[in-house]
C-alpha positions, 0 to 999 in steps of 0.5 A: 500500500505503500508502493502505490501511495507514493506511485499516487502522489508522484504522478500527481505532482507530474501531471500539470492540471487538476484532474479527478481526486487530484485538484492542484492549487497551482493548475486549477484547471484540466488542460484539454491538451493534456492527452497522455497518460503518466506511468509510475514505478520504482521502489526506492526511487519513484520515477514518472513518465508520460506515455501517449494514448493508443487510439483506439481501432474502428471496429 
């Protein structure tokens, strides 16, 4: 619980808007252009990086 509590807390200091449960005082607002996702890892050093959606395949 740990683990993912810190991978929590990174990624939202790395992700540049409020969004969801993560409201940031310093960007209040979503950023429409924002279209990535930040992964998390690591246990002694937590790290972040972003990673571009996948679109999706038309069915």
């Amino acid at each position: 619980m740990t683990a993912n509590a810190r991978w929590m807390y990174r990624s939202a200091l790395a992700r540049t808007e409020s969004r969801g449960m993560a409201r940031r005082l310093d960007f209040p607002e979503q950023d429409p252009g924002q279209h990535h996702r930040i992964v998390s890892g690591g246990l002694d050093e937590v790290w972040t990086r972003a990673e571009p959606l996948r679109q999706k395949e038309p069915v």
